[in-house]
N, C-alpha and C positions, 0 to 999 in steps of 0.2 A: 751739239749743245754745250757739251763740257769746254767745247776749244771758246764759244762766246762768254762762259762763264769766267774763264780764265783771263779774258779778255778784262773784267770786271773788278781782279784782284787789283789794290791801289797802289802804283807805282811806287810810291814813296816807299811800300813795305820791301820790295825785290829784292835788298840787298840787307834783310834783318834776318836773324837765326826763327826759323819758325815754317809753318806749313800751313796749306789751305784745304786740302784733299785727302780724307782719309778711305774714299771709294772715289772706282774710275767709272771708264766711259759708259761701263751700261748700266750702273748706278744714276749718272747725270745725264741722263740721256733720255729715259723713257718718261712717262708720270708712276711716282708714287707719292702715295696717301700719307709714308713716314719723313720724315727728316729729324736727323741725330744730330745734336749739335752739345761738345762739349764747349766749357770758357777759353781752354788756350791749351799751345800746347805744349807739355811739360819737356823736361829734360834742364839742359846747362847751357843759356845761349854763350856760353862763352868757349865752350869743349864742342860745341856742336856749330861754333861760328862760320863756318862752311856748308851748315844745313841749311840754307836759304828759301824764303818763300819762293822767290824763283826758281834754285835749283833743284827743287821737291818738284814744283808743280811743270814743270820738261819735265821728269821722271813718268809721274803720273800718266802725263799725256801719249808718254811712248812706250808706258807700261800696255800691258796685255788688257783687251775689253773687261774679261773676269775677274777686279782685283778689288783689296780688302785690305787697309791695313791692318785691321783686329783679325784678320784670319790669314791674310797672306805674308806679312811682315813680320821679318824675324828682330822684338825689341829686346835689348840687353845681349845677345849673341843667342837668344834661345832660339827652338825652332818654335817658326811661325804659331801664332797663334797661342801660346803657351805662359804667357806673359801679364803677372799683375791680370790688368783688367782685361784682356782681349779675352778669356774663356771663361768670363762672365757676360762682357754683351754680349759674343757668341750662343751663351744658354738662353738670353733673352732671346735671339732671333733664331734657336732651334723653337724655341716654345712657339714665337711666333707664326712658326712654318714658314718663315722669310730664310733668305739665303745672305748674308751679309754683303754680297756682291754686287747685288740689286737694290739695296739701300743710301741713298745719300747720305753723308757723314760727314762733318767737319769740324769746326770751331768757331763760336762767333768774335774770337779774335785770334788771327792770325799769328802774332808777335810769342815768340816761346820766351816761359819764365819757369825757374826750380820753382816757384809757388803762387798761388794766387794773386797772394802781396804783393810779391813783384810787380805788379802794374796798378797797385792802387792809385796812384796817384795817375794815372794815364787809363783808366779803365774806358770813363765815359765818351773821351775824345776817340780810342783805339775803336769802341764797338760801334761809334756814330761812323768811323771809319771804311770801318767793313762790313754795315748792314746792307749796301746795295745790292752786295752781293749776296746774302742771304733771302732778300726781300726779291729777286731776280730767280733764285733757287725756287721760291715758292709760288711765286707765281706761273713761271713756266711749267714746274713739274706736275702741278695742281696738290702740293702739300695741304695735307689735310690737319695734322698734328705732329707737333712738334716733340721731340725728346730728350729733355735737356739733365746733361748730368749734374746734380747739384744745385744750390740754392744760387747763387749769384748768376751764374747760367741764367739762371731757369727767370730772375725775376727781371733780369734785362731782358729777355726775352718778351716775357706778357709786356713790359711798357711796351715795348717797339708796337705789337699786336694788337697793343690793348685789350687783351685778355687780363680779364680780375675776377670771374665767380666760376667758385669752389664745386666744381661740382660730383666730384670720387676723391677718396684717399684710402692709402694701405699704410695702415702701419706694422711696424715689425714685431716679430714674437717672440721678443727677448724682455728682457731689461731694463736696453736704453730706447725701445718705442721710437725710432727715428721713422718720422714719416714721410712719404711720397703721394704729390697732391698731382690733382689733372683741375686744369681751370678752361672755361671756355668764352665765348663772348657770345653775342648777338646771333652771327653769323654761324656759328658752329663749328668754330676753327679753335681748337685744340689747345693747350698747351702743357706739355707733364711736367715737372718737376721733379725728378727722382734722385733718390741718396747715388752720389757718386760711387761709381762702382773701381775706384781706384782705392775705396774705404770702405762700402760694405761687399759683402760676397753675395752677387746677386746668382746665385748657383746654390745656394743652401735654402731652403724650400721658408724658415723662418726669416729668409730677409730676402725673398725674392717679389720684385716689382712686374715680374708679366701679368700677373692676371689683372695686375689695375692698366696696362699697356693694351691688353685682348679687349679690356673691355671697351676702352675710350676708341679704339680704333672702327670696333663694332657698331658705337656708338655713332659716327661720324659717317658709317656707310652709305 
């Protein structure tokens, strides 16, 4: 499955600084009920101009069935896993009793930027882009809900689905109250929205989003 989905990645991107796959073959391989999907994927496409969608996604494919970028991939020189945000989703899918291996993982735009901004002006063409391949992820694997880091993420997402009613939220037990919402539609296809965990620490029990993740997925069984 993974080598068709790859199949799927849009030519035009092959030779831009960025990535498609942040879990390998037994992640996109089997069905499951989650799919992760951050906006893009961070770094310096200018320092990393030899990180190619294409040359990440041969890596991927000749990497080992068991792999994970938030648990197997060593970011900044650290070891694997240790990194910013990797040992926060990590705690989201210890809570889960998921194994991050086994979970599909990506971005719904391929193209790397230092910041969001970076592709404002290129957002909506990039994600009408490479939704087939997302829309291809989900249907094959029989994705049930979706888990997207962050508000821009997350609201490009519900249009593609069309997902719009509110139906859980958590918010946090601090302060600043940053909330994380689950929306669903007709059909009972999912979508979360959760504070980017490159910005809150979802490992400290006052700003952690699983149990609104336990529940939507429960919910969808």
């Amino acid at each position: 499955m993974i080598d068709h989905l790859a199949g799927l990645v849009p030519a035009s991107l092959s030779t831009t600084s960025g990535r498609v796959f942040y879990s390998g073959r037994r992640a996109f391989g089997a069905p499951s009920k989650l799919y992760i999907l951050g906006l893009n994927p961070g770094g310096c496409p200018l320092e990393q101009a030899s990180e190619t969608v294409e040359s990440h996604t041969k890596m991927v494919l000749s990497e080992r069935v068991d792999w994970s970028a938030y648990a197997n991939e060593s970011w900044k020189g650290k070891p694997p896993g240790t990194h910013q945000m990797q040992p926060r989703v990590l705690h989201l899918m210890h809570q889960l009793q998921l194994e991050p291996q086994q979970i599909p993982a990506s971005n719904v735009i391929f193209v790397r930027s230092i910041r969001a901004t970076g592709l404002a002006k290129r957002i909506h063409e990039l994600s009408d882009l490479c939704w087939p391949f997302h829309q291809e992820v989900i249907a094959q694997l029989g994705v049930r809900v979706v888990l997207c880091f962050g508000k821009v993420c997350g609201q490009i997402v519900c249009e593609k689905l069309k997902v719009k009613n509110r139906v859980d939220k958590f918010v946090e037990k601090n302060n600043r109250r940053w909330v994380s919402e689950a929306f669903m539609n007709t059909d009972g296809f999912a979508v979360i929205i959760a504070t980017h965990p490159s910005i809150a620490d979802w490992t400290a029990p006052a700003t952690d989003p699983s149990q609104l993740v336990q529940r939507i997925l429960a919910r969808v069984d």
